[in-house]
MINU-409424 format. One record per atom (N, C-alpha, C, O): residue in one letter; x, z, y. Coordinates in steps of 0.02 Angstrom, whole numbers, plus 50000, padded with zeros to 5 digits. Layout:
AXZY...
// end
This chain:
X558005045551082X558045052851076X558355054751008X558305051150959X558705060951011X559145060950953X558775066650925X558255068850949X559095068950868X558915074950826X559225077350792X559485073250754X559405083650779X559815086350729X559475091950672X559065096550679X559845089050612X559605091450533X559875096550510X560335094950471X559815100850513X560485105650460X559905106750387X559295107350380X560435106550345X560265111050277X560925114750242X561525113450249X560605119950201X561215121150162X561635115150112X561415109950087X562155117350109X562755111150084X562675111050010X562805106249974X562455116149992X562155117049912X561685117849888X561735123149857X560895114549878X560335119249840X560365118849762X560535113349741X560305121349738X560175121349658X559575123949642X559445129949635X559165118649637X558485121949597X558235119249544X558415114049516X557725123949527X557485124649459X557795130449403X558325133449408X557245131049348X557575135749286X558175138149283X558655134749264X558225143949299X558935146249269X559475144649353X560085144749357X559095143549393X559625140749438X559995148449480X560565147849502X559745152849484X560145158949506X560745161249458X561175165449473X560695157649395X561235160149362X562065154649389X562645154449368X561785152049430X562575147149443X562875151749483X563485151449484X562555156949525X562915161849579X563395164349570X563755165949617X563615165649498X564435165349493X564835160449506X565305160749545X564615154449466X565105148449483X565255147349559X565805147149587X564835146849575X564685145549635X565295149349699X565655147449745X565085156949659X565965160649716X566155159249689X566365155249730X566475157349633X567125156149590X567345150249628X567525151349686X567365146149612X567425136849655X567615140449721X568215139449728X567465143149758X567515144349832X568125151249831X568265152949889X568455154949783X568785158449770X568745165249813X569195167949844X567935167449806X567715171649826X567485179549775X566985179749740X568095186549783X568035189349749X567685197649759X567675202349720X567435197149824X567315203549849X566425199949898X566335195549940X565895205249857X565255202749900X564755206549923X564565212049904X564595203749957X563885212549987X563125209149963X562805204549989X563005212549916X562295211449889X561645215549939X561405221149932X561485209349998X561005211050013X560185210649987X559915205249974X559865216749981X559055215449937X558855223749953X559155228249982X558135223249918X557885228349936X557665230649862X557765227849808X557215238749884X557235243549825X556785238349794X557115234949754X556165236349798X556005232549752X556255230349690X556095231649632X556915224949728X557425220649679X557745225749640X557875224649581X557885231949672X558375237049620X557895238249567X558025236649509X557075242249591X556855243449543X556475238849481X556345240849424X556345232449508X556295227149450X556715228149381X556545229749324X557365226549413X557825226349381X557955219849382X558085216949329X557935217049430X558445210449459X558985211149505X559325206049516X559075214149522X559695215449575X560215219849526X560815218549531X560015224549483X560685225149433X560765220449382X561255221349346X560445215849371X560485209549328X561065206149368X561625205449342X560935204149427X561385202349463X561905202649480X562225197449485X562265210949502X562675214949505X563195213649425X563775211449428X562875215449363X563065215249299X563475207449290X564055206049278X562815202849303X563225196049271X563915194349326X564455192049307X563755196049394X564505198049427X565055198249419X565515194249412X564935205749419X565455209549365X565705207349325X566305208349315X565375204149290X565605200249234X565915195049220X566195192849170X565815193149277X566265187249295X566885188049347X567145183449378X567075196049350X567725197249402X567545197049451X568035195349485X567025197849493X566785198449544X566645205149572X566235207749534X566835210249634X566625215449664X565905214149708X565805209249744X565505218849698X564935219649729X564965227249732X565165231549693X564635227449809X564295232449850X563645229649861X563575223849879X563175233549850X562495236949849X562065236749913X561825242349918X561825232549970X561235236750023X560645236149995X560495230350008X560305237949971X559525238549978X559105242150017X558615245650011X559455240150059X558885245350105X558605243050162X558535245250219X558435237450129X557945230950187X557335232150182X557005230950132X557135234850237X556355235550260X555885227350265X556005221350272X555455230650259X554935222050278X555115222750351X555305227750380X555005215750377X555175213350447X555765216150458X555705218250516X556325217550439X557245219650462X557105220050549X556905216050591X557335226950552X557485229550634X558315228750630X558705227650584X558375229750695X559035229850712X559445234250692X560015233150673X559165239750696X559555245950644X559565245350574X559945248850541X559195241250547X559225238850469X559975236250471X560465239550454X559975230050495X560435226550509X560995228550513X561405227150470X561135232850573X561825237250569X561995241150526X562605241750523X561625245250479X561565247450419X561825243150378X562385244750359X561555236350348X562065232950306X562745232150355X563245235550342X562745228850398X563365228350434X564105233150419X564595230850389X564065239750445X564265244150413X564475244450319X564965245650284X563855242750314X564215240850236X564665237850226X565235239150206X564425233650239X564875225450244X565865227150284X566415224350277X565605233250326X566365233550340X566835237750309X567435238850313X566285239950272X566625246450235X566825244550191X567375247050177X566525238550135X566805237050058X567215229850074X567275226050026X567495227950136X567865221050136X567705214850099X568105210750076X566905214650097X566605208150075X566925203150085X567445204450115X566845197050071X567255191350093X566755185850099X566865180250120X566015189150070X565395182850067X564835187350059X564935192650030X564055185550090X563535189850077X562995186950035X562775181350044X562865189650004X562165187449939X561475190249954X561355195849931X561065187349985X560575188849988X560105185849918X560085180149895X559745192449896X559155191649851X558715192449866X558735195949916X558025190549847X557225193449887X556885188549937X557105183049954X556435190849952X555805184949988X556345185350073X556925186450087X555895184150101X556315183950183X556445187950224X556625185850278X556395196650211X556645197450236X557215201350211X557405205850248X557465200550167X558115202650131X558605197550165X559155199450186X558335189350171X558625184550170X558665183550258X559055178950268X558505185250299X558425186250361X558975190750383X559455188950416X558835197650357X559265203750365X559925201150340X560355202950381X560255196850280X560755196550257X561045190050317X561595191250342X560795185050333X560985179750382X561275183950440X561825182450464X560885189550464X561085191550524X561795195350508X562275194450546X561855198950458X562265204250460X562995201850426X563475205250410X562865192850422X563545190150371X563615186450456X564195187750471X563445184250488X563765183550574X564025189050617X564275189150673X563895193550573X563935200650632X564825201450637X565005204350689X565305199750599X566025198850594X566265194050642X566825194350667X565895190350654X566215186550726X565725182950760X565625176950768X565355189450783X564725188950836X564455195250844X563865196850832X564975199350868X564695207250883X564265206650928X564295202150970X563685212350927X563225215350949X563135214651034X563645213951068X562665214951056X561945216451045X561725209251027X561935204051051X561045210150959X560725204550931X560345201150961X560215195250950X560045205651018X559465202051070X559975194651135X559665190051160X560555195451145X560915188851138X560865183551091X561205178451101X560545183751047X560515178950989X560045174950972X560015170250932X559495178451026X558675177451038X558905168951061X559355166151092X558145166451014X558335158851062X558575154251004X558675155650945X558645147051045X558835142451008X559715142351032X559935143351089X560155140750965X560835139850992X561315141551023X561745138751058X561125152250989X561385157351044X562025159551015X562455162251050X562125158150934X562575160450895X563245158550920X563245152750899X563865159350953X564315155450951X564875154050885X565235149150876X564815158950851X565465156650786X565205156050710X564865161150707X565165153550657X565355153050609X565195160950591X565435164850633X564895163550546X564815170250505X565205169350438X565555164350431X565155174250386X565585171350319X564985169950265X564465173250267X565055167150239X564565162350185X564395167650135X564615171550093X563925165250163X563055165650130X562685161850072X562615155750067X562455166750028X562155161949962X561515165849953X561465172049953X561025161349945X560265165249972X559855163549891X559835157849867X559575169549858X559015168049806X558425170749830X558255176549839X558145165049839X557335169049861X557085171249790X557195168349737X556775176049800X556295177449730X555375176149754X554945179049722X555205171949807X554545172649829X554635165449841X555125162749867X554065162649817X553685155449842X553645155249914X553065153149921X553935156349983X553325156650044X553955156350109X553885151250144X554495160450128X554525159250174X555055154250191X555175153850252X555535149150137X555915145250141X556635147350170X557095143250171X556715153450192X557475157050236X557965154450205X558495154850236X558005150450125X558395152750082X558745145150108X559295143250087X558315141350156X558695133250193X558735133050253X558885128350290X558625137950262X558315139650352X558925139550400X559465139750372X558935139250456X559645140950501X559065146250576X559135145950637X558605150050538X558275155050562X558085159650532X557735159950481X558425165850581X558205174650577X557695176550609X557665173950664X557275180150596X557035185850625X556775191250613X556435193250565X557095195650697X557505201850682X557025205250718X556805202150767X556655214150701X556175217350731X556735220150797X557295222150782X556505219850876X556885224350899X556295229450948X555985228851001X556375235450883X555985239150918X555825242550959X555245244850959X556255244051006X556085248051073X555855242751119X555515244451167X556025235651108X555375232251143X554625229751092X554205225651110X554625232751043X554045228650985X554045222250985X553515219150984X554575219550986X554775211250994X554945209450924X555185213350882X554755201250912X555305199350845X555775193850875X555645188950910X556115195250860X556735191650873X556575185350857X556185185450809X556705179350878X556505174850827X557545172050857X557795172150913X557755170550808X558565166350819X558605160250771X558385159550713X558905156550807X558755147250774X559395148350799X559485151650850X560185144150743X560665142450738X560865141150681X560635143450629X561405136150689X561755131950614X561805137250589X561445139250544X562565142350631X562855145850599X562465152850549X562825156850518X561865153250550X561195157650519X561095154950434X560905158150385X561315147550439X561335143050354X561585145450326X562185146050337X561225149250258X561525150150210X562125143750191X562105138750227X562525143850147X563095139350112X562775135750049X562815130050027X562465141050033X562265138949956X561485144049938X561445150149939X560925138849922X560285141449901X560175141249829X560455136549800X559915144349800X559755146049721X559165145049707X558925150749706X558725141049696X557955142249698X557865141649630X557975136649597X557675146549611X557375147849525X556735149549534X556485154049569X556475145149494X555745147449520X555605153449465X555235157749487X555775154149416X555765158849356X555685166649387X555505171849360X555895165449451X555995172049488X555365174749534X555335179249575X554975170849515X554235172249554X553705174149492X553285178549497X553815169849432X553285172049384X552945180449396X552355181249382X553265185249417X552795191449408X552695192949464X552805198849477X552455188649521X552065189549594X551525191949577X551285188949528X551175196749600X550585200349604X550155192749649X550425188349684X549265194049627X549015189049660X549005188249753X548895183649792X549175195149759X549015196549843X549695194549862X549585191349914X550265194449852X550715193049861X550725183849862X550675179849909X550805182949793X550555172349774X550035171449861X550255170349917X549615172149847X549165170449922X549575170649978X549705165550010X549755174849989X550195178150069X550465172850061X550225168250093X551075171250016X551675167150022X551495160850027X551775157250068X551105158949995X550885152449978X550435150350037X550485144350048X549945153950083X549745151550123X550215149450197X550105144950237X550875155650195X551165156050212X551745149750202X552195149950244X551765145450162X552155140850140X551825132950163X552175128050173X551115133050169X550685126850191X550795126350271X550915121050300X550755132250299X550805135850379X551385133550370X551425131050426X551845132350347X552805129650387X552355121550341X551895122350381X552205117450313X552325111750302X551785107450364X551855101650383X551175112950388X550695108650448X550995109250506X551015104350543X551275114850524X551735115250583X552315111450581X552435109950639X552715109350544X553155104350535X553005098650533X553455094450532X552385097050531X552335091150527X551575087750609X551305082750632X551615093850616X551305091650674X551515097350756X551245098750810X552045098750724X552585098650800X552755094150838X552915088550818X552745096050903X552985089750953X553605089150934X553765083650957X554165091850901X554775091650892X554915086150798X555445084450771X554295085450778X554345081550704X554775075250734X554735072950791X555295072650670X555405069250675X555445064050589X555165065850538X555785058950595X555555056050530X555965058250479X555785057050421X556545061550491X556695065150445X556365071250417X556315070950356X556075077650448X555505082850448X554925078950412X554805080950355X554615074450431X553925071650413X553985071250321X553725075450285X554335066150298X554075066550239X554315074750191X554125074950132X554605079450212X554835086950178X554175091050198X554005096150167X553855088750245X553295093150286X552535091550224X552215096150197X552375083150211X552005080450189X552165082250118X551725085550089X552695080750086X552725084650014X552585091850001X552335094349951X552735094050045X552835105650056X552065102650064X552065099750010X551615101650082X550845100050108X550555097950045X550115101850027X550665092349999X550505090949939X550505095049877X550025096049841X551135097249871X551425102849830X550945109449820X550825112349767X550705110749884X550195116749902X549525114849879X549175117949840X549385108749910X548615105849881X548435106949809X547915109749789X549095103749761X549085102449707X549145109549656X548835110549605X549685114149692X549805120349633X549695127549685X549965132849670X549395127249728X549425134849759X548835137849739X548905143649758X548155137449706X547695138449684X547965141049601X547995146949583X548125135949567X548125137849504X548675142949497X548595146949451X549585144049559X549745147749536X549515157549546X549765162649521X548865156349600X548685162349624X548325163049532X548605166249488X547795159949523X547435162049478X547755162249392X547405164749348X548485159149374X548775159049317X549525159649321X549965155649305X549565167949357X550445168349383X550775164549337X551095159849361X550795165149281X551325162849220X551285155949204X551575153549156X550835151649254X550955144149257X551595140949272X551535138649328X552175139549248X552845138249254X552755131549304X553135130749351X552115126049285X552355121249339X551985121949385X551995117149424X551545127249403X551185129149464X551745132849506X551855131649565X552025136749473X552575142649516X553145135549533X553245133349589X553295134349502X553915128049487X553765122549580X554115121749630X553125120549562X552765118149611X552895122749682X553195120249729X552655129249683X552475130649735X553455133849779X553625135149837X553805133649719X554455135749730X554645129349773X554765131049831X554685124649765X554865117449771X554455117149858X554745116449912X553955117749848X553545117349915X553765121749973X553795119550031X553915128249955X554375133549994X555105130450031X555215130650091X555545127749981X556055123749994X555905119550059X556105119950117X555515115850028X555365107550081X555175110450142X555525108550189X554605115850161X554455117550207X555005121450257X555095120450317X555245124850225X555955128350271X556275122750288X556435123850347X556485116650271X557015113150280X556695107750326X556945103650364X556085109150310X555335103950381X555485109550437X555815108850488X555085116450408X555185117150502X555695121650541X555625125250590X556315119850498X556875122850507X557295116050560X557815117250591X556935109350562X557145106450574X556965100850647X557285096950682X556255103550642X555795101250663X555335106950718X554975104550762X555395112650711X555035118950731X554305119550707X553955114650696X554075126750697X553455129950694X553135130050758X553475128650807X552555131350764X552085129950831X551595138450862X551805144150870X551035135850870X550945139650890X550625147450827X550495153150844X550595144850771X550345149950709X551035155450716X550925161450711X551545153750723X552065158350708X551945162350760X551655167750754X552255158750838X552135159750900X551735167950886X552035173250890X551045167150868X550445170950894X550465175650822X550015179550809X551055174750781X550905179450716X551555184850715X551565189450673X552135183850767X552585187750767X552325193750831X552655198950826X551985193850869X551625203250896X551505204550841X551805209150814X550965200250802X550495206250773X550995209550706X550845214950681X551575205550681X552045210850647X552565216350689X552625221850662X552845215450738X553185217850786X552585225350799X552765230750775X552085224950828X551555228650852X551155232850784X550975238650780X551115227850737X550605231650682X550815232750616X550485236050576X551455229350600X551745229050548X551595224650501X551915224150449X551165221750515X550915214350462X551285211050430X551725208250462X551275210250371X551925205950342X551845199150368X551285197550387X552385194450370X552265188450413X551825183350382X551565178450408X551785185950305X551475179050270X550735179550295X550475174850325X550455184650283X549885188450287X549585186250353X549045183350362X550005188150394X549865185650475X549545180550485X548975179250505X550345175950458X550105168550452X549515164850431X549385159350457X549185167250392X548705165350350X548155167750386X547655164150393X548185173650412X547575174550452X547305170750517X546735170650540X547905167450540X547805164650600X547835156850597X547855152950644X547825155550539X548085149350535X547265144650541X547255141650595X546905144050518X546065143250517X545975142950601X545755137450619X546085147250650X545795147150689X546285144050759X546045141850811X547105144550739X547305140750789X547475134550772X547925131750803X547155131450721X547145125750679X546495122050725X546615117150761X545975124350721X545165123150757X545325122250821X544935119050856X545965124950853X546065124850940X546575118050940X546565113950986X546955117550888X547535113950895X547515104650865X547995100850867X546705102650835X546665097350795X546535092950863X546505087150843X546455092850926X546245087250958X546865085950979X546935079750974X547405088451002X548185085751015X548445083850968X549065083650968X548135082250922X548495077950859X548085075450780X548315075050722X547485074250806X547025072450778X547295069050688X547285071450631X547555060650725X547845059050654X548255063250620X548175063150559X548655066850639X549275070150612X548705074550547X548665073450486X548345079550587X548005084450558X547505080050507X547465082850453X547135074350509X546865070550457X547415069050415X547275069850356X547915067250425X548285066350359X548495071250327X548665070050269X548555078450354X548505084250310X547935085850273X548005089050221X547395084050293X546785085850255X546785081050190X546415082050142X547165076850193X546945068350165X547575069850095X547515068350036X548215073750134X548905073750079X548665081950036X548945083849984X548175085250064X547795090250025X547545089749978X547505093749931X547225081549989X546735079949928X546055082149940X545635082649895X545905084150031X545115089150027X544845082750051X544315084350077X544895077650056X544395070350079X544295067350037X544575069249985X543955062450033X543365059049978X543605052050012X543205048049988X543945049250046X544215044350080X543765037350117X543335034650083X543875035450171X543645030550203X543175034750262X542685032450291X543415040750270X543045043650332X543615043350416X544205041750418X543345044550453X543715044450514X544125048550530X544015053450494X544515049550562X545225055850575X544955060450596X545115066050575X544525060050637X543855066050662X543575070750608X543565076850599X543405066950587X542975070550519X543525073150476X543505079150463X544095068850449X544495073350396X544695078450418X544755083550384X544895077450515X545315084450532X544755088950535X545075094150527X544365090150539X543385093250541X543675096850475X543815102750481X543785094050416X543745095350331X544295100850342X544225106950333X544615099050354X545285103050368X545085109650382X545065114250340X544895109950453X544925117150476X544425120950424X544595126150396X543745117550414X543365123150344X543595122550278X543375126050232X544085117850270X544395119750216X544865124750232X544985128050182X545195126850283X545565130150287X545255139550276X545465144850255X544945138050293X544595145350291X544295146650252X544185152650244X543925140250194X543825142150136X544255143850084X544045146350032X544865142550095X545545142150047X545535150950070X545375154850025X545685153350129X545525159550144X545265163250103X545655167650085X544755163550078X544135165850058X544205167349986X544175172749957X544355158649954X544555159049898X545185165449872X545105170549838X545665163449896X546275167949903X546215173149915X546745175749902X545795177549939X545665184549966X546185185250022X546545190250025X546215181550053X546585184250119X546185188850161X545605187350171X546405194050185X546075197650246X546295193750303X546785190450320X545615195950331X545385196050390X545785201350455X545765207450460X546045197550489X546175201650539X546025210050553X546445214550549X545145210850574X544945216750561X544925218850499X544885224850491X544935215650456X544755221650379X545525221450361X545575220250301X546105222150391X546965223350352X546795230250386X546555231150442X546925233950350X547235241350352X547395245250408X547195250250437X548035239250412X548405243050455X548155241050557X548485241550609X547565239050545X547385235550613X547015241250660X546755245650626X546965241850713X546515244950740X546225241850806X546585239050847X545485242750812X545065238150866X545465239450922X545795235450955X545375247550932X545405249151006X546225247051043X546335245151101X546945248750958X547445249850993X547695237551000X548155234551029X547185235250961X547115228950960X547095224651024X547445219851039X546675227051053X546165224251115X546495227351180X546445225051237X546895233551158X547255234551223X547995232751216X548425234851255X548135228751162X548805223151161X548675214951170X549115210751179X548005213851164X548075207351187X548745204351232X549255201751210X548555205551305X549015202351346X549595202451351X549995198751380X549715210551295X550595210651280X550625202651221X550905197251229X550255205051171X550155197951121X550685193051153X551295192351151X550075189751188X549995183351210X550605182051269X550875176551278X550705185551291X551445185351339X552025183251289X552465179251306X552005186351220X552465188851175X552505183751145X553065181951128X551945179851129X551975174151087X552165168851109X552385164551071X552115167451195X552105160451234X552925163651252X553335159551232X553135167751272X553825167151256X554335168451222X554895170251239X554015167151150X554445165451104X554735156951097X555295155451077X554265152551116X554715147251118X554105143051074X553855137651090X553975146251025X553625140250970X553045138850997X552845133550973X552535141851052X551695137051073X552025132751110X551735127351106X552505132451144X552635126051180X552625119651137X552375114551160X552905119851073X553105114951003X551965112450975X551865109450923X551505114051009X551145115250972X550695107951010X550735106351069X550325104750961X549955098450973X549525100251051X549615095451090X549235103951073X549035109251110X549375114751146X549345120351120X549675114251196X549985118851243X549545126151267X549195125151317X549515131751245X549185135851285X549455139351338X550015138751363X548935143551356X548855146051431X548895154151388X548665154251331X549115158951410X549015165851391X548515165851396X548315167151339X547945165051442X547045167251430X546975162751349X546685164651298X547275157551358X546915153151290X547075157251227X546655158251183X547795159851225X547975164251166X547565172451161X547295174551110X547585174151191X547015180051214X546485178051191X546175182951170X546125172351180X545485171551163X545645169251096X545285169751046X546195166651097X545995165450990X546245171050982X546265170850921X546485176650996X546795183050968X546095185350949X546015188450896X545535183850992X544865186650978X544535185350939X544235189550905X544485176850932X544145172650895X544165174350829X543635174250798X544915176750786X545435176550739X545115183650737X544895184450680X544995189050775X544805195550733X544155197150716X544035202350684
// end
């Protein structure tokens, strides 16, 4: 059985590594670009940092910021439009994922016109988009190696989920320097959100031995610095760490697929607006507890590359450690709870179940999961989980 790898053709990481983004078009003799990011990045004051050193280097930039969390389809066409208006020649995405999502889609949109819900799926893209150079500024959702979008399309409350080469950024920037001022609720989201792509990558029916050891490092990486960088943002080799772990995991289950945590975490953003990290993290504890007997060893050696075992116990028992460690990491972290996020409600909850669970089993990823469910089975951890 065969398998195929994509990554971007360039990463550069570490310190200072977003500053090569000039060189970088330069070498490729690229002089016109569409800076995709959101108000955030404007109002930091990283995205005119960006814009400036540009400039400065003979480079034209145009401006979108106006990437919503979870990017709808009308986001999308919104940069698009941009993009046709200032004769870009390459797109720059800045920001966590979904700047970097929104910018993948809308640098294919030149030779892969519309409608995006064609795109749904594995291997729907047919051409080549124009190159893409991705800076994440967030530890968590890995887009910045990914050869996957996803896109809100809301008149069905669907997320798009789209898997294709042509979605690869060209060139990734990972500076971790660019996370130091994550708020702690944010560090958590991402970071739990970053362990969730290295267990699902590594215990997909689709792992292979290339995926396995990027899955097991993104898994270590987390054990070792996702604690200290929630509790000491300005830890350079905790952030450094957890930047690095973000990487490996996109390029694990970018390669390998996500399972059923994603699966069952894209309604509840589509439907409730949940940011995806957040999601992730909430569900991860409990379709973890459903999912350890279809892959028992796999899930003991996550508990074991965690560092939460005391060693010489049985695969039973470590994967056992696992799931209450998992929910104690929860706890620790202040993750919410399903019912206590905000934006949740019992009644309009409980009468989306079966949309849920329809929504999640055909997206593609519970099929990938150690454990195959049944829509009643997802329906019932939708319950379990609130």
């Amino acid at each position: 059985m065969t398998s195929q790898f994509n990554i971007p053709s360039t990463i550069i990481a570490g310190a200072g590594a977003s500053r090569e983004l000039a060189p970088q078009l330069q070498r490729r003799g690229l002089t016109r670009v569409l800076l995709v990011t959101d108000a955030f990045m404007v109002s930091s004051g990283l995205a005119p940092k960006v814009v400036s050193d540009l400039t400065a280097s003979g480079i034209t930039v145009e401006v979108f910021a106006d990437v919503q969390p979870d990017p709808s389809e009308d986001n999308v066409l919104a940069g698009f439009a941009r993009l046709q208006d200032c004769g870009a020649q390459a797109v720059v995405a800045l920001g966590g994922g979904s700047p970097i999502d929104c910018a993948k889609v809308i640098a294919i949109l030149p030779h892969n016109p519309p409608p995006m819900a064609a795109f749904m799926g594995r291997h729907k893209v047919p051409n080549a988009g124009l190159p893409l150079f991705a800076i994440p500024t967030t530890a968590g959702t890995g887009s910045e190696v990914t050869k996957v979008a996803v896109i809100t399309d809301t008149k069905r409350d669907v997320k798009m989920m789209m898997l294709d080469q042509h979605l690869l950024p060209a060139v990734a920037l990972v500076d971790y320097e660019l996370t130091l001022s994550m708020p702690q609720a944010l560090t958590a989201a991402v970071g739990v959100d970053t362990l969730t792509h290295g267990i699902e990558a590594y215990v997909s029916r689709l792992a292979t031995p290339l995926t396995d050891p990027l899955a097991l490092s993104c898994i270590g990486l987390c054990g070792e610095h996702l604690e200290t960088a929630w509790r000491e943002p300005g830890n350079h080799t905790a952030r450094e760490g957890m930047m690095l772990a973000a990487t490996q995991g996109g390029m694990a289950f970018a390669n390998s697929s996500v399972a059923l945590v994603h699966g069952m975490s894209r309604p509840i953003g589509a439907l409730f607006h949940v940011p995806h990290g957040i999601s992730n993290a909430m569900l991860l504890p409990t379709v973890t507890r459903f999912s350890v007997a279809g892959a028992v060893a796999r899930y003991a050696t996550v508990a074991r590359t965690l560092g939460w075992t005391r060693g010489g116990e049985s695969d039973e028992s470590a994967a056992n450690v696992l799931v209450a460690g998992l929910e104690a990491l929860n706890r620790r972290l202040k993750i919410p709870s399903l019912r206590s996020y905000p934006k949740m409600d019992d009644v309009r909850f409980r009468a989306s179940l079966e949309k849920m669970a329809d929504d999640a089993l055909a997206s593609g990823s519970p099929a990938n999961n150690p454990i195959v469910p049944t829509v009643p089975e997802i329906v019932r951890l939708y319950q379990e989980a609130w």
